[in-house]
Backbone as a chain_set.jsonl record, in Angstrom:
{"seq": "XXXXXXXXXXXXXXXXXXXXXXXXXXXXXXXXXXXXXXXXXXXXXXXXXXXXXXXXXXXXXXXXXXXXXXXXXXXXXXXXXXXXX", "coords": {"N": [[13.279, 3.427, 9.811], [13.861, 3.172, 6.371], [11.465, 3.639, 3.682], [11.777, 2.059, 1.238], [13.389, 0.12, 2.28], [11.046, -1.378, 4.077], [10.047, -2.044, 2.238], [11.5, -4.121, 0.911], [12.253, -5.573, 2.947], [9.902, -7.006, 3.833], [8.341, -8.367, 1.69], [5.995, -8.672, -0.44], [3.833, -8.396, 1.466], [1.335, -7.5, 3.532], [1.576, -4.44, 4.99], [1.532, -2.513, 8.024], [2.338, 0.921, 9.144], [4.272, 3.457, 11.049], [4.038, 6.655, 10.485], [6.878, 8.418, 10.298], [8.456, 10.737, 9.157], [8.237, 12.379, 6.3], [8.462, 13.242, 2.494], [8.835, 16.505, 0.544], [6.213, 16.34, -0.514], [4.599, 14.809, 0.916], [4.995, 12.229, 0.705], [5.469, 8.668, 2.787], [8.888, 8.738, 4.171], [10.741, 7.588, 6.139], [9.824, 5.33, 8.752], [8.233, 3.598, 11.076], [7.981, -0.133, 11.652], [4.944, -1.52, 12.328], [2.834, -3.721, 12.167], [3.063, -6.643, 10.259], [1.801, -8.852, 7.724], [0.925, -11.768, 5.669], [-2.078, -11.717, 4.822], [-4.225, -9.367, 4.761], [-6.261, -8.493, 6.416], [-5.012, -9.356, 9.14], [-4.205, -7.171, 9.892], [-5.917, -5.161, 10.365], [-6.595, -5.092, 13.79], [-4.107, -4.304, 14.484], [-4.316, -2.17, 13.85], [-6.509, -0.547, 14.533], [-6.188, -0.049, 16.579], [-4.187, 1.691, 16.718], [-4.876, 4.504, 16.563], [-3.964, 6.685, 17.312], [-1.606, 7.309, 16.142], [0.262, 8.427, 13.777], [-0.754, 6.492, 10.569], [0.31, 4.543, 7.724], [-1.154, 2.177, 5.663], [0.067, -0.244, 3.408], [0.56, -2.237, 0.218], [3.766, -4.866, -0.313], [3.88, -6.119, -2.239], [3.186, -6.582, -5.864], [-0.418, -5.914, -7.287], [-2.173, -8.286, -8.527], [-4.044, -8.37, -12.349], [-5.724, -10.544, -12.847], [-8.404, -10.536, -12.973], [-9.543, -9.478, -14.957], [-8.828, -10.462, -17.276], [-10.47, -11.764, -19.506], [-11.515, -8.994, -20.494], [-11.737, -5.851, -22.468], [-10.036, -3.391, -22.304], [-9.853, 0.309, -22.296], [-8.397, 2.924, -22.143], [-8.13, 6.448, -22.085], [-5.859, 8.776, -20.813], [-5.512, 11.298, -21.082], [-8.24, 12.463, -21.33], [-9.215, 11.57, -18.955], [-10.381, 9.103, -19.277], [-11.831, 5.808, -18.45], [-12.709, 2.521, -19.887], [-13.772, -0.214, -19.997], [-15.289, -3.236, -21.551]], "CA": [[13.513, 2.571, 8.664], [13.342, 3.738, 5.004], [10.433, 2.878, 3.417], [12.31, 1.078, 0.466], [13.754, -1.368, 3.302], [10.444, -1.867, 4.417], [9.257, -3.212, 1.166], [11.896, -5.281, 0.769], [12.352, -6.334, 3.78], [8.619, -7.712, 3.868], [8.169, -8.456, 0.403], [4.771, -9.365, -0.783], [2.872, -8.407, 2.141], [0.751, -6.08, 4.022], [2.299, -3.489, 6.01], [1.252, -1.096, 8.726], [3.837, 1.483, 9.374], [3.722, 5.029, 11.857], [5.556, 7.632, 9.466], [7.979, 9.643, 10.982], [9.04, 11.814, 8.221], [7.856, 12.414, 5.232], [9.171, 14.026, 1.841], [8.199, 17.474, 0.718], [4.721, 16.285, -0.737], [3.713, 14.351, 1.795], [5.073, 10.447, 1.23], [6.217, 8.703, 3.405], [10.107, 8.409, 3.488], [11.162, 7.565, 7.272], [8.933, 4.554, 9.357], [8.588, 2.411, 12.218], [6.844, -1.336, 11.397], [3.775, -2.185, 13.517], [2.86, -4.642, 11.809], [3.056, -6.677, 8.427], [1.402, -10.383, 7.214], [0.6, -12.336, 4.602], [-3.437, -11.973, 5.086], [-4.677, -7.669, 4.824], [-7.495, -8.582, 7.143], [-4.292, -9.695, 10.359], [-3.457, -6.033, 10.426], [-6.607, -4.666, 11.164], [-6.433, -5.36, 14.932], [-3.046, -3.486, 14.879], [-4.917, -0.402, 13.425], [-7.627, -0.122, 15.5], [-5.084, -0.188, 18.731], [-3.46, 2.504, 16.69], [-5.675, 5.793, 16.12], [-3.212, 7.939, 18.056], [-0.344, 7.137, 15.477], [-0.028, 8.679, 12.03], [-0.148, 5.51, 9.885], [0.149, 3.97, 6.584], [-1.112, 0.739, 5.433], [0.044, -0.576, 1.976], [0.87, -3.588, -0.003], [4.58, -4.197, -0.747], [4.003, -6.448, -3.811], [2.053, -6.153, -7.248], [-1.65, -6.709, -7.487], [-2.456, -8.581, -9.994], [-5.38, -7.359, -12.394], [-5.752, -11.346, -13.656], [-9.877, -10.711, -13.088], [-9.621, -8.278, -16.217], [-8.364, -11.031, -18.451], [-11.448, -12.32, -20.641], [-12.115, -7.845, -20.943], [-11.05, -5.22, -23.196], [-10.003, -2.008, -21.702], [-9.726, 1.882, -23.178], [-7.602, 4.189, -20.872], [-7.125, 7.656, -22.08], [-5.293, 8.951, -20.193], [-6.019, 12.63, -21.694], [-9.002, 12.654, -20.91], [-9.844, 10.845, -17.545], [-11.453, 7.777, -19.62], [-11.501, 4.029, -18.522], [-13.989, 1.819, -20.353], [-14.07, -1.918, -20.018], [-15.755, -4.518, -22.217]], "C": [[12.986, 3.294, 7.425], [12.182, 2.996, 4.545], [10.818, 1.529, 2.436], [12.944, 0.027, 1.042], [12.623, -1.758, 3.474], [9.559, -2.725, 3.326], [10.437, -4.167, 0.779], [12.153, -6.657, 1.453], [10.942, -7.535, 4.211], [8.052, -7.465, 2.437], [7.056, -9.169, 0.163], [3.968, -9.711, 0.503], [2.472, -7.057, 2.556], [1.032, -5.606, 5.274], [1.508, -2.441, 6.879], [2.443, -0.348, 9.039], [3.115, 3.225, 10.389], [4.458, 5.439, 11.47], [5.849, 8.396, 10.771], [8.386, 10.628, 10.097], [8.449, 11.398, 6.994], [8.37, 13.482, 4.01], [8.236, 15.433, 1.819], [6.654, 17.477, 0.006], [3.939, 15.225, -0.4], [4.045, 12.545, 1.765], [5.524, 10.527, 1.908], [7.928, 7.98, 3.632], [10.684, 8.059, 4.781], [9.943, 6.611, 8.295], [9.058, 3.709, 10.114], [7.583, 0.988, 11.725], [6.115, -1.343, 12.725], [3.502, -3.008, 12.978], [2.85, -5.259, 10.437], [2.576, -8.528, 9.017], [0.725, -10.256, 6.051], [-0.855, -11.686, 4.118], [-3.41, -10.028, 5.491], [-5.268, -7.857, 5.688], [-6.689, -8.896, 8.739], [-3.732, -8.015, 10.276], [-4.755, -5.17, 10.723], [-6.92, -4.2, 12.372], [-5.673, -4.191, 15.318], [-4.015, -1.992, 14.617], [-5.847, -0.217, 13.785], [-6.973, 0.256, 16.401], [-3.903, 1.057, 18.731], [-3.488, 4.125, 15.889], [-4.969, 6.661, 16.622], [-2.261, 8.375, 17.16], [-0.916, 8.132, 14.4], [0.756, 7.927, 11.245], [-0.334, 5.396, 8.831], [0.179, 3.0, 6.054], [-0.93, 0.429, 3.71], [0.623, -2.189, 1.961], [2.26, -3.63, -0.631], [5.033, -4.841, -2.089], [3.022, -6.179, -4.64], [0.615, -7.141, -6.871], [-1.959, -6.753, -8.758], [-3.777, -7.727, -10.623], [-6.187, -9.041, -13.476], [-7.819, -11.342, -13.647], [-10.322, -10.266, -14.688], [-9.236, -9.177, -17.072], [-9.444, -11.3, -19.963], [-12.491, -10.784, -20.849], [-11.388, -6.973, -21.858], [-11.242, -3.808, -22.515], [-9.478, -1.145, -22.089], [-9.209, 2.703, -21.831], [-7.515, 5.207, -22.131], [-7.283, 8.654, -21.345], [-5.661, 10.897, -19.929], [-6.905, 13.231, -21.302], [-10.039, 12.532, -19.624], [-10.727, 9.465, -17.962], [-11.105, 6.566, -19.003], [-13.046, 3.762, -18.79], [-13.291, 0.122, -20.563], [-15.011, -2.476, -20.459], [-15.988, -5.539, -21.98]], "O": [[11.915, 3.901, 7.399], [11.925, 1.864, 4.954], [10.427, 0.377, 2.624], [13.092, -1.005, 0.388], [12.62, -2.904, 3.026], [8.752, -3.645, 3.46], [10.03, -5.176, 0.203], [12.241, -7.845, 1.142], [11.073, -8.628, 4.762], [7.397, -6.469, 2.133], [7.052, -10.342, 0.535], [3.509, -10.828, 0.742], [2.905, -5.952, 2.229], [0.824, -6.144, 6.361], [0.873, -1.555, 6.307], [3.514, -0.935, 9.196], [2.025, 3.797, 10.365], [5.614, 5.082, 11.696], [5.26, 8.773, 11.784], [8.75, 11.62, 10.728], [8.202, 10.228, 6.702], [8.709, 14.591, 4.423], [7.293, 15.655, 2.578], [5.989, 18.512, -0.012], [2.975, 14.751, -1.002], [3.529, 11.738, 2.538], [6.098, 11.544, 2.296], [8.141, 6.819, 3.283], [11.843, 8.375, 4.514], [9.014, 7.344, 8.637], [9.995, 2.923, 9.978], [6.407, 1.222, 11.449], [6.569, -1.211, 13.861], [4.389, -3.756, 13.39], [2.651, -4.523, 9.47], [2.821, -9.159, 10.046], [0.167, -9.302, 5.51], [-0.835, -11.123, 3.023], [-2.681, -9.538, 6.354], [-4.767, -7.033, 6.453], [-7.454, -8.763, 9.694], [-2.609, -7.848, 10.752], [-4.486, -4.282, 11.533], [-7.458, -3.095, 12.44], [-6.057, -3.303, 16.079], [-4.174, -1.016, 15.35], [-6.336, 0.69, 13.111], [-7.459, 1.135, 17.112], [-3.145, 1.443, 19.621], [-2.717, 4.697, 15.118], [-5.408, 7.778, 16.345], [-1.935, 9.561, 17.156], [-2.07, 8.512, 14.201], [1.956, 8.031, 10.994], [-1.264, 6.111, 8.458], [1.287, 2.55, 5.761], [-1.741, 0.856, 2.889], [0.949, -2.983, 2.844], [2.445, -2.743, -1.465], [5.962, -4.512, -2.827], [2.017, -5.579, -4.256], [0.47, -8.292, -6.46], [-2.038, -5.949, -9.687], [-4.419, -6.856, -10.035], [-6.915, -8.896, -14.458], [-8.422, -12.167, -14.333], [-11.256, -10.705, -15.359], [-9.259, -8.589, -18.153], [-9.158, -11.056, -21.135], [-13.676, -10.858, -21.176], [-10.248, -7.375, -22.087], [-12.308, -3.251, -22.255], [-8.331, -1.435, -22.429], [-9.775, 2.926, -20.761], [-6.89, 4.848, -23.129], [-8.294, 9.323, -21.131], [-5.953, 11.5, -18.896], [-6.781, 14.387, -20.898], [-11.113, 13.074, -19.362], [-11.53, 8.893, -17.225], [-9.908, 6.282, -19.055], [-14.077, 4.276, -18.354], [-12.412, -0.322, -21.302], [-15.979, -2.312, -19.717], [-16.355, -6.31, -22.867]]}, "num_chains": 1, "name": "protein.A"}
């Protein structure tokens, strides 16, 4: 399965996956599901049971950053800065 199926196909959750292929700098572009849910902490289990594999766990919707609201934050970018307020 492509990876871009696998985020759509499980949209707004957390994925384990065992790459199979990967492009030429290393994502991964080719994957089997092991497992995916709602809850990051229900795929744990799977990834303990699966140290033999070569896996990749991500999330396949946006995290918010709504903690950061009542701060003021300085990125540049240029330089490697972040400063929060």
């Amino acid at each position: 399965m492509k990876i871009e199926e696998v985020k759509k196909e499980y949209s707004n959750e957390w994925v384990l996956v065992e790459v199979l292929e990967e492009d030429e700098i290393g994502n991964p572009t080719e994957v089997k599901v092991l497992a995916h849910s709602k809850v990051k902490s229900e795929i744990y289990e799977v990834m303990k049971n699966s140290v033999d594999k070569y896996t990749y766990h991500f999330y396949t919707g946006e995290i918010g950053l709504s903690f950061l609201r009542n701060f003021e934050i300085n990125i540049d970018f240029k330089n490697g800065i972040l400063e929060i307020y």
